[in-house]
Backbone as a printed PyTorch tensor [residue, N CA C, xyz], in Angstrom:
tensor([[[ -2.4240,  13.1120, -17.2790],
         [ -3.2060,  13.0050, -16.0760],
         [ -2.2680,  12.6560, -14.9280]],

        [[ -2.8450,  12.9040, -13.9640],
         [ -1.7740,  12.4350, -12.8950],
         [ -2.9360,  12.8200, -11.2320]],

        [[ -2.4840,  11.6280, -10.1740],
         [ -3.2730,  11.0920,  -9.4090],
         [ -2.1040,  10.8670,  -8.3210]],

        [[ -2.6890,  11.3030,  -6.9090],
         [ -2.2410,  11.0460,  -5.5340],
         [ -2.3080,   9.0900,  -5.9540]],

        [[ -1.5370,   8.1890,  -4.9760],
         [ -1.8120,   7.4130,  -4.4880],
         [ -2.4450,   7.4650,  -3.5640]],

        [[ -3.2330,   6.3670,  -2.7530],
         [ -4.2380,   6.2990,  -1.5900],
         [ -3.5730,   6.5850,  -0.5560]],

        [[ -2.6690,   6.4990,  -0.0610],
         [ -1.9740,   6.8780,   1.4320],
         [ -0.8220,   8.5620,   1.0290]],

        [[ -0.7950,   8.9760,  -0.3970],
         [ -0.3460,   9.8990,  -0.9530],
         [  1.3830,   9.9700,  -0.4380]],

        [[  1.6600,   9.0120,  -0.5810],
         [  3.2180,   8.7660,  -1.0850],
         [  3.6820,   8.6820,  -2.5580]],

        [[  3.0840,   8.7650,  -2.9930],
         [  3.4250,   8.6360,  -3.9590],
         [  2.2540,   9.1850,  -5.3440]],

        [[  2.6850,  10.1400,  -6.5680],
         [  2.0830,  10.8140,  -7.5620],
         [  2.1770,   9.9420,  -8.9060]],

        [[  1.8000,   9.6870,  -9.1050],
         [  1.3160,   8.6160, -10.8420],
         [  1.5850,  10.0600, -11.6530]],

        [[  1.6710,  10.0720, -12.9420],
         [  1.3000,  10.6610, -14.1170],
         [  1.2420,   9.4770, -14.9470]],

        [[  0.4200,   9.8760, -16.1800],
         [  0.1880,   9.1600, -17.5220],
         [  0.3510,  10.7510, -18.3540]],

        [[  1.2470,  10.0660, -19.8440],
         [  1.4160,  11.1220, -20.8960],
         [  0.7800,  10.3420, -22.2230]],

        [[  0.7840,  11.1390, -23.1630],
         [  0.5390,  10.8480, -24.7600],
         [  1.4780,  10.0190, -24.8010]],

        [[  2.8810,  10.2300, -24.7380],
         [  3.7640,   9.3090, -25.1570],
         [  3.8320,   7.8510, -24.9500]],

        [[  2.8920,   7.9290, -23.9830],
         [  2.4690,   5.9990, -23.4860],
         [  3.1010,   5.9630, -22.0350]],

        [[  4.0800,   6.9120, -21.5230],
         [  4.5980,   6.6580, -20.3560],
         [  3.7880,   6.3430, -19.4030]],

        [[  3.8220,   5.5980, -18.2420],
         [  3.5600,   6.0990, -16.8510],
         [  4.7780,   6.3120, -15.5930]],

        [[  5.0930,   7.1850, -14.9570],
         [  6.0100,   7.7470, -14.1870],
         [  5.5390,   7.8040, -12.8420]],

        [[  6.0760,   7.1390, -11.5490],
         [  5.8030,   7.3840, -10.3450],
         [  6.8610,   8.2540,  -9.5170]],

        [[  6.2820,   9.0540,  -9.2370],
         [  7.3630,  10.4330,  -7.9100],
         [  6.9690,   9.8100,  -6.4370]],

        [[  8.2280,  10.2210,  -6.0300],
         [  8.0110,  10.0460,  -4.2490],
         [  7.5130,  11.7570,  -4.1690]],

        [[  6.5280,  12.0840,  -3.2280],
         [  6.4620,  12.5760,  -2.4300],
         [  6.7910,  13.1200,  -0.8930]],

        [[  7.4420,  14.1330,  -0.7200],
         [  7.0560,  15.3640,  -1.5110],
         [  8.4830,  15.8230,  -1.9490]],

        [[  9.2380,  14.8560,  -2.4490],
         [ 10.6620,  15.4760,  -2.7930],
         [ 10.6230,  15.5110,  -4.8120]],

        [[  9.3770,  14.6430,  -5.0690],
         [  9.3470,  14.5810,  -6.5830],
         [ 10.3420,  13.8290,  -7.1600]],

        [[ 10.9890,  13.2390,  -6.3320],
         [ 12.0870,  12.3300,  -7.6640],
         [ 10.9680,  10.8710,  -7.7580]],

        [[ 11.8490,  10.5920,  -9.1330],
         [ 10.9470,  10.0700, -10.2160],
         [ 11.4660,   8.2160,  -9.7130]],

        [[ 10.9790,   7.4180,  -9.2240],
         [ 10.7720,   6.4770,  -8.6930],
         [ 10.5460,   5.1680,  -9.5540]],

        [[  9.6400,   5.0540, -10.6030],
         [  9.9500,   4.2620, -11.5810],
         [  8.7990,   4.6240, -12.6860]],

        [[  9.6560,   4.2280, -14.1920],
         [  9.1670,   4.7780, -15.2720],
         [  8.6500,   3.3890, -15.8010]],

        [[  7.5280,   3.0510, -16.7340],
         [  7.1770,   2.2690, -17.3070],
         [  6.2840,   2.7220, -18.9310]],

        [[  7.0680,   1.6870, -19.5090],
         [  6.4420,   2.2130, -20.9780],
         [  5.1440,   1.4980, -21.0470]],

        [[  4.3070,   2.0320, -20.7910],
         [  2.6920,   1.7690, -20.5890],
         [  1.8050,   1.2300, -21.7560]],

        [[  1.9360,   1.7570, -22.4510],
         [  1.1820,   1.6020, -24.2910],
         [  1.9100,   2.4790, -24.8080]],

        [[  1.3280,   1.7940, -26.5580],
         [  1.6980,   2.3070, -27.4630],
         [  1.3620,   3.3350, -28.1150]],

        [[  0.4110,   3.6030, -27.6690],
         [ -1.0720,   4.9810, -27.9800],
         [ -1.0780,   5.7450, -26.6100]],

        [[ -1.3680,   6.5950, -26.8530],
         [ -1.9210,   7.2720, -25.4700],
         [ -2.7840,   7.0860, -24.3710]],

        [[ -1.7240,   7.5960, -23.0880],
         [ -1.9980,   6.7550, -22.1750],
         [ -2.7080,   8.0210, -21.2330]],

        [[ -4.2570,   7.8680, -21.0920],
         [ -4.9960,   9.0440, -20.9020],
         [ -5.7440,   8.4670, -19.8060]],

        [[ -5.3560,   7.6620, -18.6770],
         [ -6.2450,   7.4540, -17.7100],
         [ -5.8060,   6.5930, -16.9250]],

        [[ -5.4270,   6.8290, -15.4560],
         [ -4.7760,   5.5910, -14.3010],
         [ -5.8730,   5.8610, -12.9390]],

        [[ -5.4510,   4.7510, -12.2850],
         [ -6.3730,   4.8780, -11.2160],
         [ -5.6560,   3.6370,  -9.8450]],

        [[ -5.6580,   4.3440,  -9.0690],
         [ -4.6570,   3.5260,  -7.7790],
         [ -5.8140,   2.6750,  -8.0130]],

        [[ -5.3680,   1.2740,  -7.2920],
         [ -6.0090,   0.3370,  -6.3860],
         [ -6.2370,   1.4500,  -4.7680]],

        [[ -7.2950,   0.9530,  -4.3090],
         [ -7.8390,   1.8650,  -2.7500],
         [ -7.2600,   1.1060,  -1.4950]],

        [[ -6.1480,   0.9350,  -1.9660],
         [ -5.8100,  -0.4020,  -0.7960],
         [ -3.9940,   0.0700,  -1.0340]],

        [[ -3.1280,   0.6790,  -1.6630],
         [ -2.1320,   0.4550,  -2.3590],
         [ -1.6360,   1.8410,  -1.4120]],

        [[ -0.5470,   0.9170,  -0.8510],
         [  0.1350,   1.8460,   0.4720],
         [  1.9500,   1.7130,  -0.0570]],

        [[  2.6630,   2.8820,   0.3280],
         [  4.2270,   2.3630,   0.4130],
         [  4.5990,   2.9770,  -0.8790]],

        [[  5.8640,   2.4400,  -1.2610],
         [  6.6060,   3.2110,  -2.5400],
         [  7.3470,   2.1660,  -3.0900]],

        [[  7.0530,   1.6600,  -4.5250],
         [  8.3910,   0.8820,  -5.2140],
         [  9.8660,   0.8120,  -4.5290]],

        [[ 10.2770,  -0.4170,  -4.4470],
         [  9.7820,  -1.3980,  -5.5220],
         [  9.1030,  -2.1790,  -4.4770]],

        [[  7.8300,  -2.7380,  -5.0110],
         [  6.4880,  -3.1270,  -4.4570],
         [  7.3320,  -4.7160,  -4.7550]],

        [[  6.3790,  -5.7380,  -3.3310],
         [  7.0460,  -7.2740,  -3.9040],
         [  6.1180,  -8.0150,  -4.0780]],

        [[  5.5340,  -9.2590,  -5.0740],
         [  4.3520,  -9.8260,  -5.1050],
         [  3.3120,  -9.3890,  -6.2230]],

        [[  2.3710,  -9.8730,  -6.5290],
         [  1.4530,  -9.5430,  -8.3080],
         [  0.4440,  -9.1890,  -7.2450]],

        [[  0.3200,  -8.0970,  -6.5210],
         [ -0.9560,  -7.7280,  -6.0430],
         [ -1.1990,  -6.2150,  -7.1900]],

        [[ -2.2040,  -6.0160,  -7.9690],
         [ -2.4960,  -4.9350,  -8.8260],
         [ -2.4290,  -3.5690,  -8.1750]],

        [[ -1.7610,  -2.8540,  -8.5370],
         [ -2.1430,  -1.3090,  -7.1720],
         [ -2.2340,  -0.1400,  -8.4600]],

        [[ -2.3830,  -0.4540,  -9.4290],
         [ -2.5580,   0.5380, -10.5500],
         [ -3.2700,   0.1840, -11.8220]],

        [[ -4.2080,   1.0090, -12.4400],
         [ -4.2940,   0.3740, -13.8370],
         [ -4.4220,   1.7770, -14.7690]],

        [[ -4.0720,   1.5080, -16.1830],
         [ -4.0970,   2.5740, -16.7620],
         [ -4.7680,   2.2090, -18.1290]],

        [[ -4.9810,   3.1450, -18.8500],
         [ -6.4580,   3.3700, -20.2280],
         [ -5.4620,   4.1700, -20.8630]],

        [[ -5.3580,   3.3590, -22.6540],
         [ -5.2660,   4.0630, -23.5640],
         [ -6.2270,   4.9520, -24.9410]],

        [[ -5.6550,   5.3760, -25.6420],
         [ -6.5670,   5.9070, -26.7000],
         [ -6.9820,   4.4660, -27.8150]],

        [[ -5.8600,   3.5520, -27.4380],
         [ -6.6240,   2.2580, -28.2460],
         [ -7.4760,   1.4860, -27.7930]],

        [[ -8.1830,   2.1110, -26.7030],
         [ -9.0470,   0.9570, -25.8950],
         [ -8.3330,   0.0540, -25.2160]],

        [[ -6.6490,  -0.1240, -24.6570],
         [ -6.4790,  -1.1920, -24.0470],
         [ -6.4010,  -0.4510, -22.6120]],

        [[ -6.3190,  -1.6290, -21.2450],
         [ -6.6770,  -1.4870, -20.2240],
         [ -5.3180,  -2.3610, -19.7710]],

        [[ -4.0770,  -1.6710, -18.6860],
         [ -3.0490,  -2.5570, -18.1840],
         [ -3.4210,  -2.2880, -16.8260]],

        [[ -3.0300,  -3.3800, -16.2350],
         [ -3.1430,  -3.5170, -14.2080],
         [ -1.8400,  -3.9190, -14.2790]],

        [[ -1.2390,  -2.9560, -13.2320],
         [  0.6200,  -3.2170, -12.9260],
         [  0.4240,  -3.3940, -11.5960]],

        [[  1.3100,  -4.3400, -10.8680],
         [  2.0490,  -4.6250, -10.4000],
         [  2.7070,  -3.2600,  -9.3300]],

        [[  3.7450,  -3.2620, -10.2710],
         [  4.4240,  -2.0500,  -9.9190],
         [  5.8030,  -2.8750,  -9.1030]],

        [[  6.1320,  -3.5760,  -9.5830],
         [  7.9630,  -4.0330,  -9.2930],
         [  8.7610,  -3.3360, -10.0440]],

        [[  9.6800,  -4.1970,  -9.4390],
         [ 10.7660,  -3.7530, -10.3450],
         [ 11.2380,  -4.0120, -11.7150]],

        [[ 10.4070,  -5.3750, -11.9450],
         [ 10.7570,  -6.1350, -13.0590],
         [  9.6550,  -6.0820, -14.7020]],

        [[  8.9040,  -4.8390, -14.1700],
         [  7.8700,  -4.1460, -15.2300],
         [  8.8260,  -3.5840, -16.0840]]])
């Protein structure tokens, strides 16, 4: 799956492999990778408020993502994920 951010700087994907991957827009380089779950990772969703591009500073949530095991993560999105 994969989703604009709210001000569309930036493109999310989620894969099977558990990844989640953020691109800058509109040049597509890959901005920061996070190993998301361990199961498949089949569902993200910006925060509606979540402006700008990594590395983000502060625990304000601007993402969350859904696996095939039923778990539910809210990132951040630093550097230190």
């Amino acid at each position: 799956q994969g989703k604009f951010s709210p001000d569309a700087q930036l493109y999310c994907t989620s894969s099977w492999s558990g990844f989640i991957k953020l691109w800058k827009v509109p040049s597509c380089e890959p901005t920061l990778t996070i190993r998301g779950h361990e199961d498949r990772c089949h569902s993200i969703a910006w925060h509606p408020s979540c402006k700008g591009a990594p590395p983000f500073e502060g625990k304000t949530v601007r993402l969350a993502s859904a696996s095939a095991d039923s778990r539910v993560n809210l990132w951040c999105l630093t550097e230190s994920q």
